[in-house]
C-alpha positions as CSV (number, residue, x, y, z in Angstrom):
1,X,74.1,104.8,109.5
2,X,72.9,101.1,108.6
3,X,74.5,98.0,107.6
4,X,77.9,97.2,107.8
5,X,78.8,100.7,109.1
6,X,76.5,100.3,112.1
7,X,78.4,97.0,113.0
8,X,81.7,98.5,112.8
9,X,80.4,101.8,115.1
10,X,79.4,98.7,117.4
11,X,82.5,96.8,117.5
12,X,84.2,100.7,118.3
13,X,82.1,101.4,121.3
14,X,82.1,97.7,122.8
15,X,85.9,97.8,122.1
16,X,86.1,101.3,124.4
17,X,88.9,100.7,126.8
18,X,89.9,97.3,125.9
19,X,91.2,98.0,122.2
20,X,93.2,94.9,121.2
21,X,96.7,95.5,118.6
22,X,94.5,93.3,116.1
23,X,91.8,91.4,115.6
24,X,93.5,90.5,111.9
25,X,96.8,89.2,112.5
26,X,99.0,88.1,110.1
27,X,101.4,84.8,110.6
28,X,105.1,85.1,110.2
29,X,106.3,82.3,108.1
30,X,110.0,80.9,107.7
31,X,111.2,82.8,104.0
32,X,112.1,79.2,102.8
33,X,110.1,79.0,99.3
34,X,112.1,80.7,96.3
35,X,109.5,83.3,94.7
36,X,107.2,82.0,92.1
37,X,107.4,84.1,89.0
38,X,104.7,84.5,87.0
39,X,105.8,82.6,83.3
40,X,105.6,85.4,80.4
41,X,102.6,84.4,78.6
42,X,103.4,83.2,74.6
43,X,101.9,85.0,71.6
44,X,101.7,84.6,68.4
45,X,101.4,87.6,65.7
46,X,98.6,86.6,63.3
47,X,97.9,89.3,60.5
48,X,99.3,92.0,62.6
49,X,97.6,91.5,65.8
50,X,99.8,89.7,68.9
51,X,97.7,86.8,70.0
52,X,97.6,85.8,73.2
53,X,95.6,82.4,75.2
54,X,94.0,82.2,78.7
55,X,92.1,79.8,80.1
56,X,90.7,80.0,83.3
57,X,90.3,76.7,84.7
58,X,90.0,74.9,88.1
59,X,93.0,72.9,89.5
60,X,94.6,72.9,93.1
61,X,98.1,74.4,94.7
62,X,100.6,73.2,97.5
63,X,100.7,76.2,99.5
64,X,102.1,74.1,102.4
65,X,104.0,70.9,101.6
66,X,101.5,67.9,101.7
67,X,98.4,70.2,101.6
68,X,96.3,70.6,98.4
69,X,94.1,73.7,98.8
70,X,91.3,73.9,95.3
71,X,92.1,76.8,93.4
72,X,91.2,78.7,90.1
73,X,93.8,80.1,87.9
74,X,94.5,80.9,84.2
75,X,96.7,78.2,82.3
76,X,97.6,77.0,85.4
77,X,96.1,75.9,89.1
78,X,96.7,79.8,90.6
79,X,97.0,83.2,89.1
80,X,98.4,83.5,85.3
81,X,100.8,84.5,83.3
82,X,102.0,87.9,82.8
83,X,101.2,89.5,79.3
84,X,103.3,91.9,77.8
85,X,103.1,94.4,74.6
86,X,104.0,97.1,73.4
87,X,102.4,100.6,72.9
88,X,101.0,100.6,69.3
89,X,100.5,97.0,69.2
90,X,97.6,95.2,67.9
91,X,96.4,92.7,70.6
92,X,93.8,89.8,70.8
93,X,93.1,87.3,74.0
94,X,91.7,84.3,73.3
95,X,90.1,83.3,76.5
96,X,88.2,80.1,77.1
97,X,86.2,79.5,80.3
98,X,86.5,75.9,81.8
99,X,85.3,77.2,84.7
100,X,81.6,75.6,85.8
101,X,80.1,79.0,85.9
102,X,80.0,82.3,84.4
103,X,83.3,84.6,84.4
104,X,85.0,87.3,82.7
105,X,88.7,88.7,82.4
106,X,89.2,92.6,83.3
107,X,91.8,94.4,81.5
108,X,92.4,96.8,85.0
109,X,94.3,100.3,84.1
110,X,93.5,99.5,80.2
111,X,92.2,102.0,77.5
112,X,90.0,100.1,75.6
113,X,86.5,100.1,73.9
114,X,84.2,99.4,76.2
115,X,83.2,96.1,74.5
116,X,86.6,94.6,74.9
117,X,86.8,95.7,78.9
118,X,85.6,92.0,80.4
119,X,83.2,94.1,83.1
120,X,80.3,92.6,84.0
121,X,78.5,92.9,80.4
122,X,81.5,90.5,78.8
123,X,80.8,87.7,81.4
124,X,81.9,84.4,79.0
125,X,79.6,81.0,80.1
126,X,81.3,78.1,80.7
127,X,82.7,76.1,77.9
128,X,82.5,79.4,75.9
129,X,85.6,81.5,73.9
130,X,85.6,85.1,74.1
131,X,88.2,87.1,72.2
132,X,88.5,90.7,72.7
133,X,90.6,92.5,70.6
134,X,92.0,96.3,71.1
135,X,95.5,98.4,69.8
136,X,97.4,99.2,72.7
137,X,97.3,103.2,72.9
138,X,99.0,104.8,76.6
139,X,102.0,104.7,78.6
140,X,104.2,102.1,79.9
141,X,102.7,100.7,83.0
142,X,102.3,97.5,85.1
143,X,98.3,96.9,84.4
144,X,96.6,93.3,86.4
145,X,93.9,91.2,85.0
146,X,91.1,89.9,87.0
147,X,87.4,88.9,86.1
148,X,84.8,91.0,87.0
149,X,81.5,89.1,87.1
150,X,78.3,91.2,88.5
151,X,78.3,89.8,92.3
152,X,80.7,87.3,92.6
153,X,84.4,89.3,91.8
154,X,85.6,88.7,95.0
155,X,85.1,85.1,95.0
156,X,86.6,84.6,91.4
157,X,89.9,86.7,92.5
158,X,90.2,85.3,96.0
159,X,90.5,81.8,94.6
160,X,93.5,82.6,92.5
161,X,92.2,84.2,89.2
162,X,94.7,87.4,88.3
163,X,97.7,88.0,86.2
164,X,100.2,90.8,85.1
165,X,99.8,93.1,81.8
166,X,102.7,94.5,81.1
167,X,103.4,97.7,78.8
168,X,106.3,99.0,77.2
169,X,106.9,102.2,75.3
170,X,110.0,104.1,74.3
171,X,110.4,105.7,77.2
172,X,110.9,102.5,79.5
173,X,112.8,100.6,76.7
174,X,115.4,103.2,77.1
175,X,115.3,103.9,80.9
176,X,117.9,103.5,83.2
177,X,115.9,101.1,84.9
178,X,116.3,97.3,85.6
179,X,114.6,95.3,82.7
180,X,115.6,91.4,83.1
181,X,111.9,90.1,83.7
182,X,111.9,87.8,87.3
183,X,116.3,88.6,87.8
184,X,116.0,92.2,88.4
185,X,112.4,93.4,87.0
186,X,110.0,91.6,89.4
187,X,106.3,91.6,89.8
188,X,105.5,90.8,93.3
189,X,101.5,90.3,93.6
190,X,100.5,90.5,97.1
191,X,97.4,88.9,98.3
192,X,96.2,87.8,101.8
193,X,94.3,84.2,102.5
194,X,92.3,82.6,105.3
195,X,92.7,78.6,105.0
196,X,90.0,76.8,107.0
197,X,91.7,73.2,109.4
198,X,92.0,71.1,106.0
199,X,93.9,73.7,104.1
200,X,91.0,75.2,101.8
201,X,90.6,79.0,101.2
202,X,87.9,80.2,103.5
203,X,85.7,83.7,102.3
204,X,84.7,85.2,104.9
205,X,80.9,86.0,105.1
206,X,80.7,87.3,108.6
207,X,79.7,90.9,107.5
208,X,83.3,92.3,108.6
209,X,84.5,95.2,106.9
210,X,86.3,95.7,105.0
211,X,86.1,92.2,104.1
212,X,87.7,89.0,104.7
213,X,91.5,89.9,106.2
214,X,93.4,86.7,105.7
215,X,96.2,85.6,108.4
216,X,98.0,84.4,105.2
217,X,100.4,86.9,103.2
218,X,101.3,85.1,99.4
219,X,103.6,87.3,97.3
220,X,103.2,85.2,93.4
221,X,101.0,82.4,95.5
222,X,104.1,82.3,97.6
223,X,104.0,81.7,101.7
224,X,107.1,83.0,103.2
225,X,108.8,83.8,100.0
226,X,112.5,85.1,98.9
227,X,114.1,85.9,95.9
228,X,117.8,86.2,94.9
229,X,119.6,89.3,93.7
230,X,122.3,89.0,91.2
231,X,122.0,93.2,90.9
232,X,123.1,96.1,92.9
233,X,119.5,97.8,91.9
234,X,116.0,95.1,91.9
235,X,112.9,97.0,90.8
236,X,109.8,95.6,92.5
237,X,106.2,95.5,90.1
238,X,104.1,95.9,93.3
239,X,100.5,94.9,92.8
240,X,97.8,94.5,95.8
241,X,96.2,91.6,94.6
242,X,93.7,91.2,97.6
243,X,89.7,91.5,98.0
244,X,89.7,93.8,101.1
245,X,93.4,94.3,102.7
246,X,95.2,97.8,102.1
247,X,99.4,97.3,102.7
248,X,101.6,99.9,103.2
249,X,104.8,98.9,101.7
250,X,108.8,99.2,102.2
251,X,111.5,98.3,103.7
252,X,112.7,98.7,107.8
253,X,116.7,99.4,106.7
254,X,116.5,101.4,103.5
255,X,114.6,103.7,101.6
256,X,113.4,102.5,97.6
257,X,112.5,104.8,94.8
258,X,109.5,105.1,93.7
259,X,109.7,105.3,89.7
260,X,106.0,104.1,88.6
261,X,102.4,104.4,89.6
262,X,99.4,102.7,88.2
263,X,99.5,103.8,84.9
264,X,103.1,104.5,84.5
265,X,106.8,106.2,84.8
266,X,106.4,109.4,87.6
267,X,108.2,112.3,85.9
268,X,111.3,111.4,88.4
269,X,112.0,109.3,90.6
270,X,110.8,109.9,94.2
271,X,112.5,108.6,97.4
272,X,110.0,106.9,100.4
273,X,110.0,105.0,103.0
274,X,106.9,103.0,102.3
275,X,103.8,103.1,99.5
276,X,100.3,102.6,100.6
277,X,99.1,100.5,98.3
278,X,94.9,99.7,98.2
279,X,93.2,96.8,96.3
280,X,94.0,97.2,92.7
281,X,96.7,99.8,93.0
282,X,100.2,98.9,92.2
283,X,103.2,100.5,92.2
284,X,107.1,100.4,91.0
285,X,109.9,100.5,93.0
286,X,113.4,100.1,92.7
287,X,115.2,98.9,95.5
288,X,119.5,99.1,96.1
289,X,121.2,96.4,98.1
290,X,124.9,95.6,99.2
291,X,126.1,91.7,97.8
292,X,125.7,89.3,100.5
293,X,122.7,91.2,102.7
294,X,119.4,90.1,103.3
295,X,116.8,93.0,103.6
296,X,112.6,92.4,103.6
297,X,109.7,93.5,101.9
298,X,107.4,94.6,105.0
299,X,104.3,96.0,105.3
300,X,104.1,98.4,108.2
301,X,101.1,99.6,110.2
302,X,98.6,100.6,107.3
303,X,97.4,104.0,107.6
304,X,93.8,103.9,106.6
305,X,92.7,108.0,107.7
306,X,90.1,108.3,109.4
307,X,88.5,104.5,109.9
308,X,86.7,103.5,113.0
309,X,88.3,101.1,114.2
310,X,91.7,100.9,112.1
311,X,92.8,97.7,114.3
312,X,89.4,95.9,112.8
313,X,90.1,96.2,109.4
314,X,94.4,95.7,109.2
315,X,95.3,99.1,110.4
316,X,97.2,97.7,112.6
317,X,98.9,94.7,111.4
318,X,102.6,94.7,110.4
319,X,104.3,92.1,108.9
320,X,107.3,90.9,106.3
321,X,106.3,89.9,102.4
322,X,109.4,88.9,100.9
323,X,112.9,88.2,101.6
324,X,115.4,89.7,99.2
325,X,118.7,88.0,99.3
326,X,122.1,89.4,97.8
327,X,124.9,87.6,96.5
328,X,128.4,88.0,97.8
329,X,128.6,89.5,93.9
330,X,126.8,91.6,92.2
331,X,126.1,93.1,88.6
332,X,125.9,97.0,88.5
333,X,123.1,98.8,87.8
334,X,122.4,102.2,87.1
335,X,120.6,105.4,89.2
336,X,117.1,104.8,88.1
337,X,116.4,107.9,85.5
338,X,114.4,108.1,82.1
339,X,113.4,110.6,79.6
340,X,109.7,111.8,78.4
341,X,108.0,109.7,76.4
342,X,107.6,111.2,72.3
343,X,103.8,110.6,73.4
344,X,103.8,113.1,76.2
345,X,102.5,115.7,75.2
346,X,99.3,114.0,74.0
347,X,99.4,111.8,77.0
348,X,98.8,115.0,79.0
349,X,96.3,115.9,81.1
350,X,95.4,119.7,81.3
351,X,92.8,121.0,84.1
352,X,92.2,124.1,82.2
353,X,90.4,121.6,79.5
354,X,88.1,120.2,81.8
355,X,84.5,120.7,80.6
356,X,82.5,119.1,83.0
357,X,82.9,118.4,87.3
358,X,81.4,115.6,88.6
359,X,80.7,114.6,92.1
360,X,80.6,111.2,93.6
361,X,79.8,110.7,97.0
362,X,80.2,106.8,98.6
363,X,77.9,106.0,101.5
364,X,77.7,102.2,102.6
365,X,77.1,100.1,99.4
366,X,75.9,102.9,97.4
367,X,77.5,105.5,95.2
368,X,75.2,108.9,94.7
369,X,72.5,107.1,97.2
370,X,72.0,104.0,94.5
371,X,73.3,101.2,94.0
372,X,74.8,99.1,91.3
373,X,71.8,98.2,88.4
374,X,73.2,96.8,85.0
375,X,70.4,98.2,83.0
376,X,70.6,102.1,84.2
377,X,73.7,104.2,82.9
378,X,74.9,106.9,85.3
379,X,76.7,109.3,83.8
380,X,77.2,110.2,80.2
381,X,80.4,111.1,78.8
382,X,81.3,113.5,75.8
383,X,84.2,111.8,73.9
384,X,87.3,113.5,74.1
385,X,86.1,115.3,77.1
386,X,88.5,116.1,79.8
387,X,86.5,116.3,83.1
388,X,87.1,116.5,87.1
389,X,85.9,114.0,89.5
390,X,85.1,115.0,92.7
391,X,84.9,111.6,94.8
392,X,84.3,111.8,98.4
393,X,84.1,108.5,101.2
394,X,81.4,109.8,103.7
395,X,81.4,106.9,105.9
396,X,83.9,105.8,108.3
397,X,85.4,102.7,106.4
398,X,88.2,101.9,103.5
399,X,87.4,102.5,100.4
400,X,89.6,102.7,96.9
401,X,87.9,104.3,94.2
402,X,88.4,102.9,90.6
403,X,87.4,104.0,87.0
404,X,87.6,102.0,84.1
405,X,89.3,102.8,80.7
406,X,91.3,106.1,82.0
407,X,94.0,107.0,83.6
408,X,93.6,110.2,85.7
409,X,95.9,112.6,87.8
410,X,94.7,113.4,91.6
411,X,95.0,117.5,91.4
412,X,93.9,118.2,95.1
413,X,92.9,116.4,98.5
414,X,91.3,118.6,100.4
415,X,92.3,121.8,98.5
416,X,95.6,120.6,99.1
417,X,98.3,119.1,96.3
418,X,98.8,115.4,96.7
419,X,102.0,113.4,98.1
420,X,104.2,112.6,95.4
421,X,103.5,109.2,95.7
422,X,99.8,110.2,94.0
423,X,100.9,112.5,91.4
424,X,101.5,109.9,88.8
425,X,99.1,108.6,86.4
426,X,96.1,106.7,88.7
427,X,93.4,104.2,87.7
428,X,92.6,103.4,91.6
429,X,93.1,105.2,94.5
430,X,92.5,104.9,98.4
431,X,89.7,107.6,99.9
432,X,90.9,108.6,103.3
433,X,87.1,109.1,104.8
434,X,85.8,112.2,104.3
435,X,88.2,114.0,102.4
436,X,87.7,114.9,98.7
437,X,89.8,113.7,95.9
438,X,89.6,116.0,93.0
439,X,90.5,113.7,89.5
440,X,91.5,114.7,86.1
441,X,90.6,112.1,83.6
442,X,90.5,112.7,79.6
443,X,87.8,110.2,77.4
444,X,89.6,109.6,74.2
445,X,88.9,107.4,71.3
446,X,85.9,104.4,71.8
447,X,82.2,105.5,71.2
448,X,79.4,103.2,72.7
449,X,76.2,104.6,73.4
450,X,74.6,101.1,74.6
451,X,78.0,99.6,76.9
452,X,79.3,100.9,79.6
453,X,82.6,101.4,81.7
454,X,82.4,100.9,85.8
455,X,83.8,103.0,88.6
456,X,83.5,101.5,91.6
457,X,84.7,100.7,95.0
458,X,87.6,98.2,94.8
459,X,87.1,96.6,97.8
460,X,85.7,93.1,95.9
461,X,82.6,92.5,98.6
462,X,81.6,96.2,98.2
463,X,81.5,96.2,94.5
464,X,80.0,93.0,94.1
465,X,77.1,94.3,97.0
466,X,76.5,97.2,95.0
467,X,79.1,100.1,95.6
468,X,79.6,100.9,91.3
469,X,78.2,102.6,88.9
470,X,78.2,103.0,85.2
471,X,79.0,105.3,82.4
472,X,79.2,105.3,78.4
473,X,80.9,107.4,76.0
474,X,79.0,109.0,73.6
475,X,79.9,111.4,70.3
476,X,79.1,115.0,70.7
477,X,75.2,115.3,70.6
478,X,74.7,112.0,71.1
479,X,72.5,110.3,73.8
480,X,73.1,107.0,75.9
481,X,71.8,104.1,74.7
482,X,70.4,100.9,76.4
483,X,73.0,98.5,78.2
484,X,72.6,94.7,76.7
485,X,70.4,92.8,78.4
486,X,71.1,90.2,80.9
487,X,74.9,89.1,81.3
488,X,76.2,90.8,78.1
489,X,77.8,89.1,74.9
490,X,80.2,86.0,75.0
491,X,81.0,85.7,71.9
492,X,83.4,86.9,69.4
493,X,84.1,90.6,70.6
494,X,85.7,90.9,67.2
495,X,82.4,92.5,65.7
496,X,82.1,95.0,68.6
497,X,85.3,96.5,68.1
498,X,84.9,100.5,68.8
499,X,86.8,103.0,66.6
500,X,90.0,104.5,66.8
């Protein structure tokens, strides 16, 4: 064991008899500040395809009255606007990068071609216009956008650069489900911050793992936020929006339901007590209150598996997000419900298709024993292949596995059938350390020998230190190609459109 896992076995044996509740603690603020929510971002529909702007662009944000902290955002000084569209839409971004160095925007949870996916082969130079262009083709779901620049991701997210993508199908435009974007629909991105004695956000370089764990909890760039409900039912867009930080969400007084994970509407509602939610995953729940109550959004001691040293890297830490608050009236809503998509049964994912079984295995910074290199391709994939990931943690630290351009289905854990919590439609999901995580994925649609997809470990320092790999999709007989040189194409991605 070397590196960053060594430290932590350190810290675990010096720490023998004296182990502290934390060692990343997390403030409780007055809930004073009404929620920010996210605008909708316009559009425009220009021969058939919506059109939508971003511009990431440097500004800075009153977190705390009087104190200007220097952030990064899209159209705005921190975070961006939520997209939204609908399945079978035409869609183009228009993104412009007034940043002073190289960036990219991630389309996280989207099926895509590979051109259009804003990895680290789309990185746009300053000054530059990229505009990637796709037909929106899967399931209702609450997707993010983030950049995803080889090395520095972490950095360009922690400073404030992510948004909401929004889907909607026909199942979810029918559902019994509340719909009134920021009244009773609400996205709630949660992300933890470290300001330094003038107010600045501080990234932590110390070598802690999982990385930096800040004392600050923001829900929408929020400190100590509430929001007022007008409804008897308020369904919650959760997204973890943080670098290293894994939350385990609910509420102290009340059960929610849990309607939708990453990549969309469960098959039924399921009732918790709290979601463990890992960088990048997200989650949908719908929450019933009684007019005139206050209730909280808290995150409760995370259970991380089997960590060294859980109270190093959050495990312990407990803490409220978000203050709901009910008035003395409110509007009635409906027991959450829905009915199948007309795209299910192509939608589905059957294990009895799967053609090929794959095994990953993370150790440190590396996936397989290697580490990230932007000119080798990893694995080759057959197009419309459906195939089993076997993805095993076998080191004693968090780690969320994520694959671009699918959706899959954890089968087992272990041998064993997943909580219902994890049998929805994934892009990103939390390894408990050694434990395996079978996933069944399907590769539909967008041939391209020569660019690749990622997987990779969603804690932001470990991916950008190495800890993803990459994979193309190829046509049956077909070999990989050679990735583009260098940081990839930044200009119109137009002419690089795969087919469908």
């Amino acid at each position: 064991m070397t590196g960053p896992a060594a430290l932590v076995l350190a810290l675990a044996l010096a720490g023998c008899g004296a182990i502290p509740g934390s060692v990343t603690p997390v403030d409780e603020p007055e809930f004073t500040n009404e929620l920010a929510i996210p605008p909708l971002a316009p559009s425009r529909v220009l021969d058939g395809t919506r059109v939508f702007e971003l511009t990431a662009q440097e500004g800075t944000t009153e977190f705390r009255p009087g104190v200007e902290t220097e952030t990064w955002g899209f159209n705005g000084s921190y975070l961006g606007p939520t997209l939204r569209a609908e399945r079978g839409e035409r869609v183009a971004v228009e993104f412009t990068n007034e940043l002073g160095e190289r960036t990219s925007v991630h389309w996280h949870g989207m099926h895509l071609p590979a051109a259009m996916d804003g990895g680290p082969h789309q990185e746009v130079e300053p000054g530059a216009i990229w505009r990637p262009t796709w037909q929106i083709d899967q399931p209702a779901a609450s997707l993010w956008y983030h950049p995803h620049p080889h090395g520095v991701t972490e950095e360009h997210v922690y400073r404030g650069l992510a948004g909401m993508f929004l889907l909607d199908d026909d199942a979810s435009r029918t559902a019994a489900l509340p719909q009134e974007y920021g009244v009773d629909d609400v996205p709630v991105i949660v992300q933890d911050k470290v300001f330094d004695d003038d107010g600045q956000l501080e990234l932590s370089d110390d070598g802690s793992e999982p990385g930096t764990l800040g004392g600050t909890v923001l829900a929408n760039g929020t400190v100590g936020a509430y929001h007022e409900i007008t409804t008897e039912r308020v369904r919650l867009r959760l997204l973890n929006g943080s670098t290293a930080r894994t939350y385990q969400l609910g509420f102290q007084d009340r059960d929610m339901q849990l309607v939708a994970s990453d990549g969309g509407l469960l098959d039924a509602p399921v009732t918790l007590d709290r979601v463990r939610l890992a960088p990048g995953e997200r989650a949908e729940v719908v929450v019933e209150v009684e007019p005139g109550e206050t209730t909280r959004l808290h995150s409760f001691e995370a259970d991380l598996g089997g960590v060294v040293v859980p109270f190093a890297m959050g495990g312990n830490d407990a803490f409220d997000v978000l203050e709901l608050r009910a008035a003395d009236e409110l509007t009635p809503s409906p027991e959450p419900a829905w009915e199948p998509s007309v795209h299910a049964a192509q939608d589905a994912l059957h294990e009895d298709s799967a053609a090929v079984t794959r095994t990953f295995e993370l150790d440190d910074r590396q996936i397989n024993g290697r580490r990230m290199d932007m000119g080798r391709i990893d694995e080759v994939v057959t197009e419309g292949d459906t195939e089993i990931w076997e993805v095993r943690s076998i080191v004693p630290m968090p780690h969320s596995f994520h694959v671009h351009d699918v959706q899959f289905r954890v089968l087992t854990i272990d041998g064993d059938a997943p909580p219902p919590e994890l049998a929805g439609p994934k892009d990103t999901v939390y390894l408990e350390p050694n434990r395996t995580y079978r996933l069944l994925m399907r590769f539909d649609d967008y041939v391209d020998p020569d660019v690749p997809y990622m997987f990779h470990c969603h804690m932001l320092l470990h991916e950008d230190e190495g800890m993803m790999g990459q994979f193309v999709v190829v046509g049956p007989g077909q070999e990989a190609g050679t990735p583009p040189g260098g940081h990839g194409d930044s200009g119109d991605a137009d002419t690089h459109a795969g087919h469908h």
